[in-house]
DRENVEX-68047 format. One line per field, with one value per atom (N, C-alpha, C): chain; x, z, y; atom name. Coordinates in steps of 0.02 Angstrom, whole numbers, plus 50000, padded with zeros to 5 digits. Example, Ala and Ser with C-alpha at 12.3 -4.5 7.8 and 13.67 -1.06 7.14 Angstrom:
<recs>
chaine A	A	A	A	A	A
X 50660	50615	50660	50642	50684	50645
Z 50390	50390	50390	50354	50357	50394
Y 49716	49775	49835	49888	49947	50002
atome N	CA	C	N	CA	C
</recs>
This chain:
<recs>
chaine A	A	A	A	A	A	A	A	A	A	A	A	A	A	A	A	A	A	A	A	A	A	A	A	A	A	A	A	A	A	A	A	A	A	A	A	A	A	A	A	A	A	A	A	A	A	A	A	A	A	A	A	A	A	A	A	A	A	A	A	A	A	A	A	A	A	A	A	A	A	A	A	A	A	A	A	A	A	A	A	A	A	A	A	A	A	A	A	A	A	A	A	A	A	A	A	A	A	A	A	A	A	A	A	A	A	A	A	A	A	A	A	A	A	A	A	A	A	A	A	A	A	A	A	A	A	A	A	A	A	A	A	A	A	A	A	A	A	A	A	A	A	A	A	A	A	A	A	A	A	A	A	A	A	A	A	A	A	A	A	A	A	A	A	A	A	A	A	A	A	A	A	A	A	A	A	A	A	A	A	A	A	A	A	A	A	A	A	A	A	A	A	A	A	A	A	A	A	A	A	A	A	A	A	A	A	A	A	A	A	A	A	A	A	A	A	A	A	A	A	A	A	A	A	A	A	A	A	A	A	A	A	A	A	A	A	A	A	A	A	A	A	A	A	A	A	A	A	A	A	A	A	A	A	A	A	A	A	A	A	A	A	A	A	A	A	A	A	A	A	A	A	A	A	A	A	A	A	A	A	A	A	A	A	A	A	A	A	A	A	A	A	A	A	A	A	A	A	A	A	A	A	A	A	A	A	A	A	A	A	A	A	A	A	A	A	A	A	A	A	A	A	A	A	A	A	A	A	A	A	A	A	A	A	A	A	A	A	A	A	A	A	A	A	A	A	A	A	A	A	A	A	A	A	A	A	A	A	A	A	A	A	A	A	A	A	A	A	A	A	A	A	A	A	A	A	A	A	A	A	A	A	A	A	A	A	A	A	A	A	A	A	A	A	A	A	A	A	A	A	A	A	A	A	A	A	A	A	A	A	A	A	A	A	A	A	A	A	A	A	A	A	A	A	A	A	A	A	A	A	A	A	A	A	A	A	A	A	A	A	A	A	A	A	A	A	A	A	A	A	A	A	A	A	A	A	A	A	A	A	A	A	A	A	A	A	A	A	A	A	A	A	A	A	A	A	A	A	A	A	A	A	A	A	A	A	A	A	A	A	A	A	A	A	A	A	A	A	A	A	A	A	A	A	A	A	A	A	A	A	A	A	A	A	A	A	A	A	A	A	A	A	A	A	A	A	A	A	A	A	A	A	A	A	A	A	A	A	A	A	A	A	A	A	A	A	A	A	A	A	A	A	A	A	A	A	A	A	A	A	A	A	A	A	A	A	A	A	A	A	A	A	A	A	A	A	A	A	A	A	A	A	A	A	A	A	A	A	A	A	A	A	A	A	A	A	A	A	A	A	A	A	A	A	A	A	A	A	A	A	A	A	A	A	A	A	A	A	A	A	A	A	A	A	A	A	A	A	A	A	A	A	A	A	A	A	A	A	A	A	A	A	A	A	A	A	A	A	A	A	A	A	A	A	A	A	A	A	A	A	A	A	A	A	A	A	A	A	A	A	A	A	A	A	A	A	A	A	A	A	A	A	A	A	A	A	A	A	A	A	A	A	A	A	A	A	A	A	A	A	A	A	A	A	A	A	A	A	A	A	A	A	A	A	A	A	A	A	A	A	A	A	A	A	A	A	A	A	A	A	A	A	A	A	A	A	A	A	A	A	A	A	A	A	A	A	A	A	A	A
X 48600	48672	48685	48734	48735	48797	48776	48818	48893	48936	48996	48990	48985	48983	48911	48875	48827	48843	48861	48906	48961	48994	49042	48987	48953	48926	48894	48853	48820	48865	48949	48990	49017	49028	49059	49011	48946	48900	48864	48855	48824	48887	48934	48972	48973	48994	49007	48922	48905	48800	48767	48776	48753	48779	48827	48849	48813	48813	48781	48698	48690	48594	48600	48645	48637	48648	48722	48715	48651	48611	48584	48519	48504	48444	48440	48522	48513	48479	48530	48538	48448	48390	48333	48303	48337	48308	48317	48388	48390	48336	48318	48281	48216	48195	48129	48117	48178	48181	48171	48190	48195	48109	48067	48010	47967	47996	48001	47935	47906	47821	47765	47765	47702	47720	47765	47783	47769	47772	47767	47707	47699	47652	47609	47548	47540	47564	47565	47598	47663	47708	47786	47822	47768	47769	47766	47692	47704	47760	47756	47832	47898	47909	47951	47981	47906	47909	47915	47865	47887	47949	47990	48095	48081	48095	48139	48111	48055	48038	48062	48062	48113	48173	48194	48274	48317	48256	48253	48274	48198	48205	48250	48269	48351	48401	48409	48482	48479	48420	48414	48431	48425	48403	48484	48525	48605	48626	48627	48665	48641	48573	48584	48629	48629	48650	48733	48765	48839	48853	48800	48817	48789	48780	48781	48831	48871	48914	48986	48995	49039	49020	48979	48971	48998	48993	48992	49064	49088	49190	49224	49209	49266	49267	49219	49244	49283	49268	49295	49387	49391	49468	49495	49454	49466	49502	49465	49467	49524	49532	49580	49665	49663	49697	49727	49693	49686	49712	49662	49701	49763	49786	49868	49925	49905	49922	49940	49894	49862	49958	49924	49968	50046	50051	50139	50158	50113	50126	50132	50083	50090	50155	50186	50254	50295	50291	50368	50361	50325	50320	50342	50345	50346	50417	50428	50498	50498	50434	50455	50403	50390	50320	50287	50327	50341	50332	50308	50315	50238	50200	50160	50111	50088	50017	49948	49905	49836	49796	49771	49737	49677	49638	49555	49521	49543	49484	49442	49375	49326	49323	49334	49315	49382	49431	49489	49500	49435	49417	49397	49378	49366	49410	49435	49464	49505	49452	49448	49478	49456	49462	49543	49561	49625	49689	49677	49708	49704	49673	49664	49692	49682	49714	49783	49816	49885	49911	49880	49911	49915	49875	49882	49943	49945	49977	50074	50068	50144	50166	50089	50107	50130	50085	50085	50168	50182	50249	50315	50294	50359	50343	50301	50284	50309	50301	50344	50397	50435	50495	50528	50472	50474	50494	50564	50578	50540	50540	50499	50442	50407	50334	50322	50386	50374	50377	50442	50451	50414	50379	50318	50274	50249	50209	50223	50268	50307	50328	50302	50318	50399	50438	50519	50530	50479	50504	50482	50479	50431	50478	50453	50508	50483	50522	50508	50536	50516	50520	50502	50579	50581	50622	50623	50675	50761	50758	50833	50863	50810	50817	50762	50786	50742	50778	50749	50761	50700	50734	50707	50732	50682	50692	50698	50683	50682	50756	50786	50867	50878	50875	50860	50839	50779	50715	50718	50743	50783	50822	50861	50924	50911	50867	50829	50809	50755	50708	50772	50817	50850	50897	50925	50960	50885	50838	50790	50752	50727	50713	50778	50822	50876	50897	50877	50871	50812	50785	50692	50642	50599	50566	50502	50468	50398	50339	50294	50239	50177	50187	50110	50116	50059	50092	49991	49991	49915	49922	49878	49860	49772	49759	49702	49680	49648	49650	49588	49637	49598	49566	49615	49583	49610	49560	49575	49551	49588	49556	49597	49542	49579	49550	49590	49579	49594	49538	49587	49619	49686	49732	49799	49777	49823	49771	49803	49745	49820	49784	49835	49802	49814	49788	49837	49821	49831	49804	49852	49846	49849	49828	49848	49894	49953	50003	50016	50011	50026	50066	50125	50190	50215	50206	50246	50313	50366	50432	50474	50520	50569	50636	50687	50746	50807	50802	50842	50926	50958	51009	50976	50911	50891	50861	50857	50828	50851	50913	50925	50927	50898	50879	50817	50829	50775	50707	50695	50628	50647	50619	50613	50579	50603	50548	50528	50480	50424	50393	50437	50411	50361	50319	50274	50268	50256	50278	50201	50177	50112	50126	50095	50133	50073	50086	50057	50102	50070	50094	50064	50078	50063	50082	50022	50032	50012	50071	50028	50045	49993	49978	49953	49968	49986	49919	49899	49868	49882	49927	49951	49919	49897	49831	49765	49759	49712	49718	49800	49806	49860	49839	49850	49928	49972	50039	50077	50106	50134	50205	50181	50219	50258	50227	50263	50252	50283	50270	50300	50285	50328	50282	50336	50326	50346	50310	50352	50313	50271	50250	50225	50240	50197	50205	50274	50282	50286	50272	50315	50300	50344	50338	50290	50270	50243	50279	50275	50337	50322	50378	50411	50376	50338	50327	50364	50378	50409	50359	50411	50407	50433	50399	50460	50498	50561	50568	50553	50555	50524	50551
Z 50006	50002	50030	50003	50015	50064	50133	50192	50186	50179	50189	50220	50277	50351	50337	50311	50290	50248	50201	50153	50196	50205	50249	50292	50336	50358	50329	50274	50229	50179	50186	50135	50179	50247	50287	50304	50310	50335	50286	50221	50160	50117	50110	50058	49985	49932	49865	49853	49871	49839	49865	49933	49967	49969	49952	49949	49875	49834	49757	49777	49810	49839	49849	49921	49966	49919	49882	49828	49798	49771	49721	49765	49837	49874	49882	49913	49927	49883	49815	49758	49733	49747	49721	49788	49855	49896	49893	49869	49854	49790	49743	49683	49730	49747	49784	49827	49870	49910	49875	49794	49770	49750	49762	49751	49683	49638	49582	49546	49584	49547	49557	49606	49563	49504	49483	49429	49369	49353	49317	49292	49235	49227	49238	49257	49296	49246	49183	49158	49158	49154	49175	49241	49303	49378	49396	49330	49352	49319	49269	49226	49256	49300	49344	49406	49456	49487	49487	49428	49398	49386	49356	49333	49412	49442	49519	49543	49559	49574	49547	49483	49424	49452	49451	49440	49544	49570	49672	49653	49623	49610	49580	49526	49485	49546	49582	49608	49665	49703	49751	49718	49670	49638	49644	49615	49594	49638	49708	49786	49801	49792	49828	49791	49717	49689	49708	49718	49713	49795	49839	49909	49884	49866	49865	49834	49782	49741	49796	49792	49884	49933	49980	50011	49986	49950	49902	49878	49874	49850	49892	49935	49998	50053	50091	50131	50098	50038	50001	50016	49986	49987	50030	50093	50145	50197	50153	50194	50168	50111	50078	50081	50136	50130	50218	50261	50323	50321	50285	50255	50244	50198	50186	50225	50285	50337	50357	50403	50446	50431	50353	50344	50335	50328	50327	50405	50465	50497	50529	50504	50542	50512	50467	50440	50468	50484	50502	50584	50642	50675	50707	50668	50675	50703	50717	50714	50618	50624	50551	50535	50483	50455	50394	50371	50299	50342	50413	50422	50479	50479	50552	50527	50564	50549	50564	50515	50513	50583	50646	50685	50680	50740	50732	50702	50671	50626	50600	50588	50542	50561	50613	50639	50647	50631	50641	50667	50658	50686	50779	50802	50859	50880	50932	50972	51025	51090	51099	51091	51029	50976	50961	50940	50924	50961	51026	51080	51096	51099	51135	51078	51015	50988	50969	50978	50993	51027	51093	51163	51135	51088	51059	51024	51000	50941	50968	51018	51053	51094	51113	51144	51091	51028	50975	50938	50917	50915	50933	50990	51058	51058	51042	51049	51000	50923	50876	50845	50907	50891	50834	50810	50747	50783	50777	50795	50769	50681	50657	50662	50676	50698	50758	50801	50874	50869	50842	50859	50819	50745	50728	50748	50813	50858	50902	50889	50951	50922	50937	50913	50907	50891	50878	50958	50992	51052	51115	51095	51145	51209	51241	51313	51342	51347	51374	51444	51518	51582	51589	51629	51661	51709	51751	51772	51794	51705	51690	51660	51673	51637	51609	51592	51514	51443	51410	51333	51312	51263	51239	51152	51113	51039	51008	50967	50890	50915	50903	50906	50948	51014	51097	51108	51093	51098	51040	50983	50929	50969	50981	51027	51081	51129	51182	51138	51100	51069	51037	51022	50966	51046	51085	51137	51174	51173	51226	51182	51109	51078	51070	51051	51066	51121	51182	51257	51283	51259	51292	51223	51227	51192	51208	51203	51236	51202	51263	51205	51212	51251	51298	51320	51290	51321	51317	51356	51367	51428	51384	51442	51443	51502	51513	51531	51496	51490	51580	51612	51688	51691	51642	51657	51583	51566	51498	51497	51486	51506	51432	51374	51345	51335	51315	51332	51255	51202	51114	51096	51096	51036	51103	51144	51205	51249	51275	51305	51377	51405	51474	51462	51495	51520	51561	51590	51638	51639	51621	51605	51652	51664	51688	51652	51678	51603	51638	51615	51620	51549	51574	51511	51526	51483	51487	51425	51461	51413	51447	51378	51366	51404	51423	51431	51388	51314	51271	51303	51374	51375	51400	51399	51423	51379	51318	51270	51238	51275	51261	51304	51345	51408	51387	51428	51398	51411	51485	51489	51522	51485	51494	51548	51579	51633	51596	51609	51548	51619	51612	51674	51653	51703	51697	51753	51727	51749	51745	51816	51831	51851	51822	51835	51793	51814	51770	51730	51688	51626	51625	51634	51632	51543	51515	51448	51427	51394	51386	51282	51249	51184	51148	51093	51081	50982	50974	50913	50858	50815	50772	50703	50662	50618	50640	50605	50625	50684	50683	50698	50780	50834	50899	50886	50927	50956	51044	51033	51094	51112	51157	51170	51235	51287	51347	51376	51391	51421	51466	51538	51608	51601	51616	51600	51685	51701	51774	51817	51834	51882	51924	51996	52036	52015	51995	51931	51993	51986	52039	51991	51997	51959	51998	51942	51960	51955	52004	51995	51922	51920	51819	51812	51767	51773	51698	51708	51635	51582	51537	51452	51411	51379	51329	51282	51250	51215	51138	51095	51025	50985
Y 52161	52146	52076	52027	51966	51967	51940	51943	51904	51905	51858	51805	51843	51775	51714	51750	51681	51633	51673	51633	51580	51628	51556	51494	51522	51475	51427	51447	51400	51360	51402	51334	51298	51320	51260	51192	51241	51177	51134	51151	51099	51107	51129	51117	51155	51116	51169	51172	51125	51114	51187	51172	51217	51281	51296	51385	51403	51347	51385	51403	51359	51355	51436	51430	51485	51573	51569	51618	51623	51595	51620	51632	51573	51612	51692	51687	51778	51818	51819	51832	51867	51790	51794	51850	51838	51877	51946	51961	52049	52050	52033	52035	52061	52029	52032	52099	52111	52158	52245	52239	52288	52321	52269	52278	52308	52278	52275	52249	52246	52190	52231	52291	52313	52356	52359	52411	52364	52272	52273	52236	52213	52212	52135	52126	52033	51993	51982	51914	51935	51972	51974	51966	51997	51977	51897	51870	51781	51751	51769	51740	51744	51812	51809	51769	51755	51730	51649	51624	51551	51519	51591	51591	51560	51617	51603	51541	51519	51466	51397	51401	51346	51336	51383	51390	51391	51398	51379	51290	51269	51214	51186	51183	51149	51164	51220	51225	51171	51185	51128	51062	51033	50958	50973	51012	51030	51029	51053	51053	50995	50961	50878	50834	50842	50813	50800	50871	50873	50846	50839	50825	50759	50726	50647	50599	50648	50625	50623	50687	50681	50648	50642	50607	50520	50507	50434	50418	50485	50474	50482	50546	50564	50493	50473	50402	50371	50330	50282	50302	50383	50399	50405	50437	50423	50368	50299	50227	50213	50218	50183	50254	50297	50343	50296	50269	50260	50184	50143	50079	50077	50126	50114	50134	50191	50204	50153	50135	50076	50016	49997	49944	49957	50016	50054	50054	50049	50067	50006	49957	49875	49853	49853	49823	49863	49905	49957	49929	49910	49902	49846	49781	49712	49708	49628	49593	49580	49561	49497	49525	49564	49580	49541	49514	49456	49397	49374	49331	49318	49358	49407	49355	49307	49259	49329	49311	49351	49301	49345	49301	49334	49298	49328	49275	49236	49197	49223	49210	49246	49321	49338	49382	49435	49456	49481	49551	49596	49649	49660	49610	49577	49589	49638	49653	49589	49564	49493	49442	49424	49382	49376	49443	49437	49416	49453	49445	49382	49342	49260	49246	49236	49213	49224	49292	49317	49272	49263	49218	49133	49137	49052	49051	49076	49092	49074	49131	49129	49046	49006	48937	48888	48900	48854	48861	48920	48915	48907	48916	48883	48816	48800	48695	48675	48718	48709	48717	48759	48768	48829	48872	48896	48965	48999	49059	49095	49121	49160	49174	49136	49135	49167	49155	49163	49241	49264	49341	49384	49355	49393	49418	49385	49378	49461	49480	49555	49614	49671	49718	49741	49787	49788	49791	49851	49869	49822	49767	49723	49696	49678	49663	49608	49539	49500	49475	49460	49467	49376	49354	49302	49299	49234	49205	49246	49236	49225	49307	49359	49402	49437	49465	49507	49529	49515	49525	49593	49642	49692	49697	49679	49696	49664	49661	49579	49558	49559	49546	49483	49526	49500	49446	49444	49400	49355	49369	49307	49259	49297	49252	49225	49235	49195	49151	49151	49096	49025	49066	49019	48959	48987	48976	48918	48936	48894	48835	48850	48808	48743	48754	48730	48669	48702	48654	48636	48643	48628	48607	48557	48525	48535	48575	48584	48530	48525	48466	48500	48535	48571	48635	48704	48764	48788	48795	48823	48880	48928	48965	48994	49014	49020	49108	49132	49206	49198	49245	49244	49348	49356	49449	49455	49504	49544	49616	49678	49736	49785	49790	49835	49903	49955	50008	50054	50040	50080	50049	50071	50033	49995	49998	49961	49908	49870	49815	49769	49733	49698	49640	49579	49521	49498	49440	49392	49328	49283	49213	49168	49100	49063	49009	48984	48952	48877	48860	48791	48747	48716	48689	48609	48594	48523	48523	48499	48514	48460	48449	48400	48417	48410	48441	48404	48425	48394	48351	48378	48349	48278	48232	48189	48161	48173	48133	48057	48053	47986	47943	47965	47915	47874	47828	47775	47791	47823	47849	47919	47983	48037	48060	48102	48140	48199	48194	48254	48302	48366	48414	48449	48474	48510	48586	48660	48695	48743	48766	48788	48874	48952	49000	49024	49103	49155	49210	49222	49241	49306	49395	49463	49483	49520	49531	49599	49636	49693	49691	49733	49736	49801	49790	49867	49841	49904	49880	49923	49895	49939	49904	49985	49982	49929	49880	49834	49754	49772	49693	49712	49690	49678	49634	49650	49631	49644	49608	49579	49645	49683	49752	49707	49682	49659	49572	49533	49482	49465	49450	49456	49335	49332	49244	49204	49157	49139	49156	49216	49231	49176	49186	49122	49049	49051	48967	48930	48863	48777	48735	48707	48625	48589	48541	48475	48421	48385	48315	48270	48286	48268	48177	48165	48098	48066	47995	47966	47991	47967	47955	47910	47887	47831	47881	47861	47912	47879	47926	47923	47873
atome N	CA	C	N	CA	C	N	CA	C	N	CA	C	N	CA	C	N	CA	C	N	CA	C	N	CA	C	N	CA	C	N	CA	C	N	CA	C	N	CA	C	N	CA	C	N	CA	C	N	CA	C	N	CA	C	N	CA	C	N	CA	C	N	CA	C	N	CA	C	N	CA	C	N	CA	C	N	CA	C	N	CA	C	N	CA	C	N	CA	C	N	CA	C	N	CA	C	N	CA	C	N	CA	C	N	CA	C	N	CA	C	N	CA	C	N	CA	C	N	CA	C	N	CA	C	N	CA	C	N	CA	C	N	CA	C	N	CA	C	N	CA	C	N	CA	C	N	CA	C	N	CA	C	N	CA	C	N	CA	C	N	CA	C	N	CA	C	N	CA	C	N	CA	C	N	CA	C	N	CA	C	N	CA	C	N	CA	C	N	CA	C	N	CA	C	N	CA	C	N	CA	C	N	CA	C	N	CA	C	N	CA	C	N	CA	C	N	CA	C	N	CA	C	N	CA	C	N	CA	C	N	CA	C	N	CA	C	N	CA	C	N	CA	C	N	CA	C	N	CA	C	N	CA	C	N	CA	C	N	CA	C	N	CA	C	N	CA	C	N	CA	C	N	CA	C	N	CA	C	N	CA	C	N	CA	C	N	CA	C	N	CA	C	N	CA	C	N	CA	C	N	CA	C	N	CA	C	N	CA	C	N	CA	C	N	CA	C	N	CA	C	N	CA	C	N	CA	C	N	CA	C	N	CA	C	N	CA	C	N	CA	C	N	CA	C	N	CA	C	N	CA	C	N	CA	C	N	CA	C	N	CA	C	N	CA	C	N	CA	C	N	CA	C	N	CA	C	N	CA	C	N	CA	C	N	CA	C	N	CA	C	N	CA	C	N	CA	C	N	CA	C	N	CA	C	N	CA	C	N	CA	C	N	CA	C	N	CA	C	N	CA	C	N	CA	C	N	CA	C	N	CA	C	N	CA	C	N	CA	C	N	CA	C	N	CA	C	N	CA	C	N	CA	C	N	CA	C	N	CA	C	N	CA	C	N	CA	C	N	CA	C	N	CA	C	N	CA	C	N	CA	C	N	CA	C	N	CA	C	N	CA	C	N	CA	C	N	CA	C	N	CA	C	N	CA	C	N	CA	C	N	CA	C	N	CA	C	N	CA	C	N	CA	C	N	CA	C	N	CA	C	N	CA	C	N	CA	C	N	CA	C	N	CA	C	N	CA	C	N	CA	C	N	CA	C	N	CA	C	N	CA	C	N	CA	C	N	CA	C	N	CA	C	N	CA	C	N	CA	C	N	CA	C	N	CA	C	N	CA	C	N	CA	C	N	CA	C	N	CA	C	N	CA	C	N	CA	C	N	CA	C	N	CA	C	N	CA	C	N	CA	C	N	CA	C	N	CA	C	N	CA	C	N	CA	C	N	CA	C	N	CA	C	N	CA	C	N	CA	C	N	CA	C	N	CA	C	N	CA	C	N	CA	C	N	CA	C	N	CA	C	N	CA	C	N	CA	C	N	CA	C	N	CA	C	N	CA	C	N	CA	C	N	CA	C	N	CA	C	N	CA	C	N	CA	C	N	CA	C	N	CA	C	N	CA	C	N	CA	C	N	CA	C	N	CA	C	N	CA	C	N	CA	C	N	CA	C	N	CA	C	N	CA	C	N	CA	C	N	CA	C	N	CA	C	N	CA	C	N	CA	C	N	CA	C	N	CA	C	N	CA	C	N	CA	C	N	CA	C	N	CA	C	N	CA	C	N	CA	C	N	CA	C	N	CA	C	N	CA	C	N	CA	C	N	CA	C	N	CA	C	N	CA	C	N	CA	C	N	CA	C	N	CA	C	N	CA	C	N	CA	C	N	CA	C	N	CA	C	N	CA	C	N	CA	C	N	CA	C	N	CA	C	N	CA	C	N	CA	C	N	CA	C	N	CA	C	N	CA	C	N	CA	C
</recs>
């Protein structure tokens, strides 16, 4: 009698290949059990046994076969089931998702990688003045920590950017990754920041004082589908100026 529970076991663990294997092993094993061969006669006993042996053989060739063909489609649908996730979930997430620079360079999977270049990313566009760029850079729920406040949410953090680009001319924004600790799809750092900036109500002075502002920068990041963003930024920490030296102006 062909057991159930084996059956199950043998379809959970090889699949559709393997439950046909496993059926028809039984199948040949009750045959056998009935003891049916000395009754008949030797060339119908070998002829018999040759079937079963044939036909052991084809089913096996048939269960590898159908476990290779699966094996070979299910990832693929899989990836591309996870992929599109992934990317529904990186646009719904953004400030500006139509606007989100690809970082990483060659390497964009790079964990690392991404992150340092995240942190570039946020200096280079504050030097350039480019809001959109800037708040692409931040998840919706992101929270930014200074000075003067805090800002929470594309909105927020629009309206800071637009208000400071506005009064401040930056020429120089570097920071220096001093700790990086990530942990999955969340990660922290700690920068060292260093800024040189304009103070636009002085630009028509004949020679500018061009300040410079020394501080650390706390970052936390969030990684939604493939691509790392800016969940928190506390800015200022430990800041002092350096005495402002001239400039000609432009």
């Amino acid at each position: 009698m062909i057991e159930p529970e084996t059956l199950r076991i043998v379809g959970q663990t090889a699949g559709i290949g393997g439950l046909a294997l496993g059926v028809f092993l039984l199948l040949v094993r009750d045959i056998i059990r009935k003891n049916i061969f000395p009754k008949l006669a030797r060339e119908h006993a070998y002829a018999l046994l040759r079937l079963i042996v044939i036909l052991v053989w084809m089913m096996s060739l048939a269960g590898l076969g159908t476990w290779y063909l699966q094996s070979q489609t299910a990832p693929s649908k899989v990836s591309r089931s996870q992929d599109t996730q992934a990317r529904t979930d990186y646009s719904a997430t953004l400030c500006r998702a139509d606007n989100a620079p690809q970082l990483g360079g060659a390497n964009p999977i790079d964990d690392g990688l991404q992150i340092r270049a995240l942190i570039k990313a946020e200096g280079e566009s504050a030097v350039a003045g480019d809001v959109n760029r800037y708040i692409s850079l931040f998840r919706q729920d992101a929270v930014i920590e200074e000075a003067g406040g805090f800002q929470k949410g594309c909105k927020a953090i629009e309206a800071r950017d637009v208000a400071l680009f506005a009064s401040v001319s930056f020429l120089r924004i570097e920071d220096k990754v001093v700790d990086l600790k990530i942990d999955g799809n969340s990660a922290t750092a700690t920068t060292s920041h260093e800024e040189e900036f304009l103070q636009d109500s002085v630009r028509s002075a004949r020679s500018q004082p061009i300040e410079k502002v020394i501080s650390r920068t706390k970052w936390a990041f969030i990684k939604d589908g493939f691509t790392w963003r800016i969940r928190n930024a506390v800015f200022g920490l430990d800041g002092h100026r350096v005495p402002s030296f001239a400039s000609d102006p432009p």
